[in-house]
C-alpha positions in Angstrom: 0.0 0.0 0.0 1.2 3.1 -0.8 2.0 5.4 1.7 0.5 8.7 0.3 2.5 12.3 1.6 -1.4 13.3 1.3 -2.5 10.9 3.4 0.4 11.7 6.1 1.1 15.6 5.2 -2.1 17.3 4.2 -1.2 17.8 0.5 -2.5 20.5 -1.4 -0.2 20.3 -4.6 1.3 22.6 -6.2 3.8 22.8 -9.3 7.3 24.3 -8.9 9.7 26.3 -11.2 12.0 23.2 -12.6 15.6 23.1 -12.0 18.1 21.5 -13.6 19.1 18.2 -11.9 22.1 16.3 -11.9 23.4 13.4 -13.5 20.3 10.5 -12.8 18.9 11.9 -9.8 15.5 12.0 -11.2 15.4 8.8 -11.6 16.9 7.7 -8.6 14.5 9.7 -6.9 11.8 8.1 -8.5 13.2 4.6 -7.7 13.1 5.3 -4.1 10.2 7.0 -3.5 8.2 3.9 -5.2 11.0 1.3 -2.6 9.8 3.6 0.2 5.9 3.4 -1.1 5.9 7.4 -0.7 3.6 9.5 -3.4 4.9 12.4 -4.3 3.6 14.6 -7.4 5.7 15.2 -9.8 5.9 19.1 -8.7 7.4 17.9 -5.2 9.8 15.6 -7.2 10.9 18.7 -9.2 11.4 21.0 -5.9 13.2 18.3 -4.3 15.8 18.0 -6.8 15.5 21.5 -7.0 17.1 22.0 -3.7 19.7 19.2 -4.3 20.8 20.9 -6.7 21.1 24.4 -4.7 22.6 22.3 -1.9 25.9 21.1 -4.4 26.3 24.5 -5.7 26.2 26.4 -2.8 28.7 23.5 -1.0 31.4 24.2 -3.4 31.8 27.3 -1.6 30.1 27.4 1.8 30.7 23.9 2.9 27.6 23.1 4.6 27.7 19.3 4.5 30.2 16.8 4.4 28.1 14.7 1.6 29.7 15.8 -1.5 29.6 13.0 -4.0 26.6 13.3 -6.6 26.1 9.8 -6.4 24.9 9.6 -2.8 23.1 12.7 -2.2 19.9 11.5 -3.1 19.8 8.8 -0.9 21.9 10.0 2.1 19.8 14.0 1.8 16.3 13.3 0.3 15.2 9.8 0.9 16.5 9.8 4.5 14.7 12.9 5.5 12.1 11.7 3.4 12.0 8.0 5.4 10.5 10.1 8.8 7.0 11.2 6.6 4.6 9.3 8.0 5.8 10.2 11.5 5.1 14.1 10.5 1.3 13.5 10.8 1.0 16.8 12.8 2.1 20.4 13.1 3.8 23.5 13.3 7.0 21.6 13.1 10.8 22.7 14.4 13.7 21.5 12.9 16.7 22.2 15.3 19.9 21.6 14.2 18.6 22.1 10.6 22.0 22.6 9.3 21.3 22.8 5.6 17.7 22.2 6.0 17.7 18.4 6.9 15.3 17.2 7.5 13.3 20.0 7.5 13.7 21.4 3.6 12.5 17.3 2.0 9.7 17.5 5.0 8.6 20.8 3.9 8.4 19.8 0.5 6.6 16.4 1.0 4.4 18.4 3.8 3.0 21.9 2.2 0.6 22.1 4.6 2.4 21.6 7.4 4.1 25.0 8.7 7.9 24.2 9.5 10.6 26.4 11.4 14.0 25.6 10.5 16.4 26.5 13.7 20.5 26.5 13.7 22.9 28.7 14.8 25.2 28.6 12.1 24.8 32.0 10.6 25.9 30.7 7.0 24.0 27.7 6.6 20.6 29.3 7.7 21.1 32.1 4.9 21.7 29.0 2.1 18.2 27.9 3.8 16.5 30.7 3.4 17.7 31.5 0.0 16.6 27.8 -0.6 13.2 28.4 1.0 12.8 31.4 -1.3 13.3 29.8 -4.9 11.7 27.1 -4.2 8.5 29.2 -2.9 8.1 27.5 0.0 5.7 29.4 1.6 5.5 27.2 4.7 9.5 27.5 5.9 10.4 29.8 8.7 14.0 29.8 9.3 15.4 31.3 12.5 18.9 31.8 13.5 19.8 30.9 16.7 19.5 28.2 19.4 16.8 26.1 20.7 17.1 27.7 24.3 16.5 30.8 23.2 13.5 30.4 21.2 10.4 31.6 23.2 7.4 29.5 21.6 6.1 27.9 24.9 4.0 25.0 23.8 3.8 25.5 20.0 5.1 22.5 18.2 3.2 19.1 17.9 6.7 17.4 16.2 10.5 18.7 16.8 12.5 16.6 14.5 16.4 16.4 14.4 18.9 14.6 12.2 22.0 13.9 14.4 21.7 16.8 16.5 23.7 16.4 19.9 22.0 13.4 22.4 18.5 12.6 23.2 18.9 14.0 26.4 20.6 17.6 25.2 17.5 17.2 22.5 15.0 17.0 25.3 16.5 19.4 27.6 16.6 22.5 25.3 13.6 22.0 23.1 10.8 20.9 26.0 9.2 23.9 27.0 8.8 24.2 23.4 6.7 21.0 22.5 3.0 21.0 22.4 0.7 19.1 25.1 0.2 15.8 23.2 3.6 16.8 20.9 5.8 14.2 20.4 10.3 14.0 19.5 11.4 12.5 16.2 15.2 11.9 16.6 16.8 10.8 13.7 20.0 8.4 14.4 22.3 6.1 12.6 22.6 2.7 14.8 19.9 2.6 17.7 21.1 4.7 20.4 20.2 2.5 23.3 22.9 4.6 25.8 21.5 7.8 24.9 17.8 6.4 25.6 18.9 5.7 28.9 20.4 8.7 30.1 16.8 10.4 29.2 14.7 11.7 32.0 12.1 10.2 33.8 8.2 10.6 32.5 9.4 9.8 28.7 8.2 7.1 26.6 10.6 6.0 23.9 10.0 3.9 20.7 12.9 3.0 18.2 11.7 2.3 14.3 14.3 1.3 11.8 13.8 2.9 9.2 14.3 2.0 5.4 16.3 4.1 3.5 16.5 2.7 -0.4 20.1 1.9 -1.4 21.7 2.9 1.8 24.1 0.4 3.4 24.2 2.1 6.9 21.7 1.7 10.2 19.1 4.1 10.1 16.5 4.8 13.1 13.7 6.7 14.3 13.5 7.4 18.0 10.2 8.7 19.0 9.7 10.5 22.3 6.9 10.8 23.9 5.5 12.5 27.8 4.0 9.9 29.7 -0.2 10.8 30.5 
């Protein structure tokens, strides 16, 4: 069955400005979004490599992630944010620790009508995200420069998400005030941080999925996080 970003984001579709993509991205794209059993239109597909291709130009200069072969990126920056969709059934969203905008950029894409704030305090990756953001008209990105501590939005986000950003406990810590009653944590990790999930704080429920991530060799998981009652 095919797990439809409709069915899990809300989507109202809407075409983008095309951009040229490189090499066979396209297709891989396509390949793994059918292996993952994700829908996307073929407007998302089009912003997705759209920012892909932003991302490798604006790395030849800026350095804002250490992925720089064109024959991963697909896989190891779209299809892995994109493996955590059906997790972001609810919103606002924040993003902390976006970095270049994973996850939050592929989410945002795959989840128009979700509103997503992208959060890091790296001064230069947060202007390649919002220079992303903007042309790819992605009317639903916020992207704020600074850290999660000092972000005063008591209560206003059903899902924070993070891809490798510091422990689950450092996660916690500085984002809880900020999660909604009823809001749950979607840490992203490579092998299943079992240590981590210990060191957490009492009155959290934890859940590890492994997720499935098309043509990629290494562990991927999902730790969700949620308050007990």
């Amino acid at each position: 069955m095919v797990t439809s970003a409709a069915a899990a984001c809300g989507y109202n579709a809407r075409m983008r400005p095309a951009l040229v993509s490189h090499l066979d991205w396209p297709q891989q794209l396509a390949d793994g979004l059918a292996a993952m059993s994700l829908a996307l239109d073929a407007g998302q597909q089009v912003s997705l490599l759209g920012y892909l291709e932003l991302l490798q130009r604006w790395n030849k200069v800026y350095n804002l992630t250490a992925v720089r072969d064109p024959a991963v990126m697909v896989r190891r920056q779209l299809l892995d944010s994109l493996s955590i969709v059906p997790w972001v059934d609810a919103g606002p969203v924040l993003d902390i620790g976006t970095g270049a905008g994973l996850p939050g950029i592929p989410l945002a894409i795959a989840c128009p009508q979700r509103a997503f704030s992208l959060l890091d305090s790296n001064g230069k990756k947060t202007r390649f995200v919002q220079q992303a953001a903007a042309e790819l008209g992605l009317d639903n990105v916020e992207v704020i420069k600074g850290r999660v501590e000092g972000l005063d939005r008591r209560g206003h986000y059903a899902r924070i998400t993070s891809r490798a950003f510091a422990t689950l406990a450092d996660m916690v810590a500085g984002s809880s005030p900020l999660l909604a009653p009823g809001g749950r944590w979607l840490a992203m990790k490579g092998a299943a941080p079992l240590a981590e999930i210990r060191e957490l704080p009492n009155g959290l429920r934890t859940e590890i999925v492994e997720l499935e991530v098309p043509g990629e060799v290494g562990h991927r998981h999902l730790v969700l996080i949620d308050r007990d009652g």
